[in-house]
MDTraj code that builds the backbone (N, CA, C; nanometers):
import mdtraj as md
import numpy as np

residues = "UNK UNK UNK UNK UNK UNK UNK UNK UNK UNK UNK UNK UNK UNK UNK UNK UNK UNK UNK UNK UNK UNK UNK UNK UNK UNK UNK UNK UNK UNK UNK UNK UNK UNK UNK UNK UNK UNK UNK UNK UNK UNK UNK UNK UNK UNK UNK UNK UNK UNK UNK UNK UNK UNK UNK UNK UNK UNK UNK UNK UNK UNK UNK UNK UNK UNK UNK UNK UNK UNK UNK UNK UNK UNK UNK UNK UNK".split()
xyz = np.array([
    [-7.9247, -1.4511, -4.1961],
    [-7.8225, -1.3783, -4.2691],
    [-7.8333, -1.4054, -4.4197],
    [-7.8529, -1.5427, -4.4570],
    [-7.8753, -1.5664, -4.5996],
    [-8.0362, -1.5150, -4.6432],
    [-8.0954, -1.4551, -4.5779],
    [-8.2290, -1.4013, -4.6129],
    [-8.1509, -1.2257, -4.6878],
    [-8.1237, -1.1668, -4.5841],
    [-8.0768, -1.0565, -4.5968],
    [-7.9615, -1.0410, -4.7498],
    [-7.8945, -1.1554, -4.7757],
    [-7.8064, -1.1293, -4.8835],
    [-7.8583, -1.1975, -4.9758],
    [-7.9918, -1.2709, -5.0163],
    [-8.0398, -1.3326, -5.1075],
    [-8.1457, -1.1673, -5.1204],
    [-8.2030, -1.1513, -5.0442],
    [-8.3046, -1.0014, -5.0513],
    [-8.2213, -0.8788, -5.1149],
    [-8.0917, -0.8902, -5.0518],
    [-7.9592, -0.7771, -5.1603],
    [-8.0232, -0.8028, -5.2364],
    [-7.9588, -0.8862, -5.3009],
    [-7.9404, -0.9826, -5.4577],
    [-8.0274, -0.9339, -5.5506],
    [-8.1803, -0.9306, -5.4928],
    [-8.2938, -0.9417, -5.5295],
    [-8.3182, -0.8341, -5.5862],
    [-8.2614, -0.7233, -5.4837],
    [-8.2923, -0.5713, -5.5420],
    [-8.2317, -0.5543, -5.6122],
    [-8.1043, -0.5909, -5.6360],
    [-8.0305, -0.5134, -5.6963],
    [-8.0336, -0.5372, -5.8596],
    [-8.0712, -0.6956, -5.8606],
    [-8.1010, -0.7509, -6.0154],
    [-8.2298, -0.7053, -6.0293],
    [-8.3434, -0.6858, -5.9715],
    [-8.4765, -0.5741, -6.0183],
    [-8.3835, -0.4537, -6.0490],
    [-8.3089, -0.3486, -5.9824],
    [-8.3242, -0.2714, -5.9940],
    [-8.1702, -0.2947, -6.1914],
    [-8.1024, -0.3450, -6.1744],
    [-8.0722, -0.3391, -6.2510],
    [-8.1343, -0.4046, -6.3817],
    [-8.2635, -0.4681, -6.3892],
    [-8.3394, -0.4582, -6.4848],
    [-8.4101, -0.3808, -6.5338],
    [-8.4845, -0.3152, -6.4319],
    [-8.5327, -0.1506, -6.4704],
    [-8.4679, -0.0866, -6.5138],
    [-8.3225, -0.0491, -6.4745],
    [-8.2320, 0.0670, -6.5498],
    [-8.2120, -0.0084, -6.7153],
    [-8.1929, -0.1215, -6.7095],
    [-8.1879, -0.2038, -6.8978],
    [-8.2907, -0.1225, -6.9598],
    [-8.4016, -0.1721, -6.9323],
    [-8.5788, -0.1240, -6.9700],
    [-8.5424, -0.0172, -6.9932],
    [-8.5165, 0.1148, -6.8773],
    [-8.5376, 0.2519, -6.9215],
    [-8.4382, 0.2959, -7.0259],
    [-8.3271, 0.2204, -7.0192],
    [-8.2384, 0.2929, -7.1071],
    [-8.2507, 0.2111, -7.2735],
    [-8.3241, 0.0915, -7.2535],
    [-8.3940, 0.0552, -7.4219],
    [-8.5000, 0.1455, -7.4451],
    [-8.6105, 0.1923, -7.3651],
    [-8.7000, 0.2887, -7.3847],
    [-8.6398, 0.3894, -7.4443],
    [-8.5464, 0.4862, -7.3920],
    [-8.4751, 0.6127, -7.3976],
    [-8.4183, 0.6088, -7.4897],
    [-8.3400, 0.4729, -7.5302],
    [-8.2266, 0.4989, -7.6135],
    [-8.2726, 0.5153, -7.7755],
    [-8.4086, 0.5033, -7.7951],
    [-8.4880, 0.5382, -7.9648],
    [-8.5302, 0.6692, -7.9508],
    [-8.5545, 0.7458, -7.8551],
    [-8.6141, 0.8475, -7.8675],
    [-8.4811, 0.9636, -7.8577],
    [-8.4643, 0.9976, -8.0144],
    [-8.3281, 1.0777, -8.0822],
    [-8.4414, 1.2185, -8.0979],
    [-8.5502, 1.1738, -8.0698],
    [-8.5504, 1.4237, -8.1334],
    [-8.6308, 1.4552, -7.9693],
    [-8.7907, 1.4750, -8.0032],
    [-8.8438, 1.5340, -7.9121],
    [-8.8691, 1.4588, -7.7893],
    [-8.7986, 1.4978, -7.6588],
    [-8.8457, 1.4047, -7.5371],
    [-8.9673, 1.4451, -7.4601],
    [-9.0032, 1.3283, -7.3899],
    [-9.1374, 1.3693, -7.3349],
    [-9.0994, 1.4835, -7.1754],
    [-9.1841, 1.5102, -7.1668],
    [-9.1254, 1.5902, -7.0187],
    [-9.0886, 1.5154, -6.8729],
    [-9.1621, 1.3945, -6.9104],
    [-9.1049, 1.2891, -6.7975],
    [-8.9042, 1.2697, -6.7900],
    [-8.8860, 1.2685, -6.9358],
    [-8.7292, 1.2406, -6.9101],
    [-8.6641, 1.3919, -6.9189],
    [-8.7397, 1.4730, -6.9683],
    [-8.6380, 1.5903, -6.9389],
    [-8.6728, 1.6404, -6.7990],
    [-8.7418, 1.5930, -6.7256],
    [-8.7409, 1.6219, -6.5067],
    [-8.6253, 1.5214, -6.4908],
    [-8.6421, 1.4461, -6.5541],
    [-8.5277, 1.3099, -6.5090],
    [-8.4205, 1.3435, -6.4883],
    [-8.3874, 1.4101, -6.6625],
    [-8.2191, 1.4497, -6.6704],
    [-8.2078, 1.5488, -6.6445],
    [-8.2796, 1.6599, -6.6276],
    [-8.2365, 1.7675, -6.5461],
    [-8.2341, 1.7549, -6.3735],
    [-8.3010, 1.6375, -6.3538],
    [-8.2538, 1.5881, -6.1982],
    [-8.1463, 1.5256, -6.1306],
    [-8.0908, 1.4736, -6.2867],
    [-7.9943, 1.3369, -6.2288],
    [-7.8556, 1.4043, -6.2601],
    [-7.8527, 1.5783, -6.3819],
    [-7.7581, 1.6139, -6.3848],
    [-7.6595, 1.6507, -6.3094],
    [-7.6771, 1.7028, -6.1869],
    [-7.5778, 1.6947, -6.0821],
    [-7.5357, 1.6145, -6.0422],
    [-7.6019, 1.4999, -5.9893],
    [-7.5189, 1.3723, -5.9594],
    [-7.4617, 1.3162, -6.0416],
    [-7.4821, 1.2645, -6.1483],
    [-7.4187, 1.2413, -6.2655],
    [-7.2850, 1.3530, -6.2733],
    [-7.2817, 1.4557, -6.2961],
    [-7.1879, 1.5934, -6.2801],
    [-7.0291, 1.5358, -6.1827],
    [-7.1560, 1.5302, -6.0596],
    [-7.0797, 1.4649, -5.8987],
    [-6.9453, 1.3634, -5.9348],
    [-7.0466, 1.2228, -5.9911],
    [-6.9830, 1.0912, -5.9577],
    [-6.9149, 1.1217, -6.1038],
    [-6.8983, 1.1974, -6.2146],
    [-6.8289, 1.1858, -6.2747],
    [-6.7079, 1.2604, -6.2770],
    [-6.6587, 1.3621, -6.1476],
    [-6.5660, 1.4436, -6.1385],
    [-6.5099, 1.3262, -6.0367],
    [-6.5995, 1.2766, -5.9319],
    [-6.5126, 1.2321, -5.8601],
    [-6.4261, 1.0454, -5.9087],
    [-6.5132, 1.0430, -6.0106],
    [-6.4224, 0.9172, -6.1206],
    [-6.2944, 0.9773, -6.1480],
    [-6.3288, 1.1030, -6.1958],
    [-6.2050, 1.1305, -6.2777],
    [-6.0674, 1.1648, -6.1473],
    [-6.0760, 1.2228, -6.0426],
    [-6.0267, 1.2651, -5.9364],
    [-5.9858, 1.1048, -5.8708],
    [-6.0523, 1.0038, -5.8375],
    [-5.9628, 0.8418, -5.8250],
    [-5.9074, 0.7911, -5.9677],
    [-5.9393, 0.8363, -6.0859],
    [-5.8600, 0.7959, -6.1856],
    [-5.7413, 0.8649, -6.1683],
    [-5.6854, 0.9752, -6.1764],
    [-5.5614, 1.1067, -6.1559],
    [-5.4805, 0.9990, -6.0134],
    [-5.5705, 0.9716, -5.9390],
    [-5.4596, 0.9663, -5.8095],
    [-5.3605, 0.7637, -5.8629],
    [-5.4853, 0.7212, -5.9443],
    [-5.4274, 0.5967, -5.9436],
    [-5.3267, 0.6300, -6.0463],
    [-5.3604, 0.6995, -6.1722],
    [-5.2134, 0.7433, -6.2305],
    [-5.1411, 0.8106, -6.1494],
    [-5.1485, 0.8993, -6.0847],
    [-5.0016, 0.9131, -6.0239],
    [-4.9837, 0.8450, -5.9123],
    [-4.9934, 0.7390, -5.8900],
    [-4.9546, 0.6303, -5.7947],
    [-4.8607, 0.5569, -5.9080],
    [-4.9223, 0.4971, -6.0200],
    [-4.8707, 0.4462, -6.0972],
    [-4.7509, 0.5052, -6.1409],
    [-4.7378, 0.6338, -6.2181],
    [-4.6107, 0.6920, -6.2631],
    [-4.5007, 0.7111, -6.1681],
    [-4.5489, 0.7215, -6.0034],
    [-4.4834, 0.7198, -5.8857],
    [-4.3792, 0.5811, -5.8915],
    [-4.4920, 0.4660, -5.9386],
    [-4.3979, 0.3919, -5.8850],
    [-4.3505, 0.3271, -6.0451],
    [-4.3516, 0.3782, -6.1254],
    [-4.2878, 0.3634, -6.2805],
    [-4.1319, 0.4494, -6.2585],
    [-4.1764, 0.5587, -6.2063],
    [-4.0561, 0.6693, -6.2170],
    [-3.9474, 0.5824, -6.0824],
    [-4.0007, 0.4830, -5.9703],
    [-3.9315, 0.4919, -5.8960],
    [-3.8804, 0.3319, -5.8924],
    [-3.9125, 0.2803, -6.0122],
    [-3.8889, 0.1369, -6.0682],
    [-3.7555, 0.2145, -6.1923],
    [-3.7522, 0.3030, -6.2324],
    [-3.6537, 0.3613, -6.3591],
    [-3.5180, 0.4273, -6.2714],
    [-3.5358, 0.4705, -6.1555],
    [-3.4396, 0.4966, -6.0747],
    [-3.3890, 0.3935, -6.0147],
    [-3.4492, 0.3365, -5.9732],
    [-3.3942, 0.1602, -5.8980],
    [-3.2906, 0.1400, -6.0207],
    [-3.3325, 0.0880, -6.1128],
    [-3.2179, 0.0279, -6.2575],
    [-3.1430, 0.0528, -6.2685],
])
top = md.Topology()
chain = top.add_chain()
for i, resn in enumerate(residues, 1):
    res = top.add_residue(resn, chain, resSeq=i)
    for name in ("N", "CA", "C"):
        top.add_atom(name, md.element.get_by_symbol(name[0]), res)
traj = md.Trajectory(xyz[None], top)
C-alpha cells in the first residue's frame, strides 16, 4: 500500500514539475508562437472552457449557501 501512495506522490511531483518547465518556457514567448503550442491551446481550450464554468457554478452555489445562511443568521437576531 505504501508502494502505491509513494508511486502517487511520484507522479504527481514529476508531473507537476513539467507543468513549472512548460509554463517558464511559454511564459517569454509574448509575440509569435510556435505551432506546437498553438495545437496545445487550441486543444486544451475546451477543457480549460469546461473546468472553468464549472469553478464558477461551485463558486455561485457556495455563495448562496453562504448568503443563505447570513440572511438566516439576520433573521434569528
Amino acid at each position: 500500500m505504501d508502494f502505491l501512495k509513494n508511486k502517487l506522490l511520484t507522479i504527481v511531483l514529476v508531473l507537476c514539475l513539467a507543468f513549472t518547465i512548460f509554463i517558464g518556457i511559454t511564459a517569454g514567448n509574448k509575440g509569435n508562437t510556435g505551432i506546437v503550442q498553438n495545437i496545445l491551446t487550441t486543444g486544451f481550450r475546451p477543457l480549460q472552457k469546461t473546468l472553468y464554468v464549472a469553478g464558477q457554478r461551485i463558486s455561485n452555489i457556495f455563495q448562496f449557501v453562504s448568503s443563505l445562511a447570513s440572511l438566516k443568521k439576520k433573521t434569528m437576531s
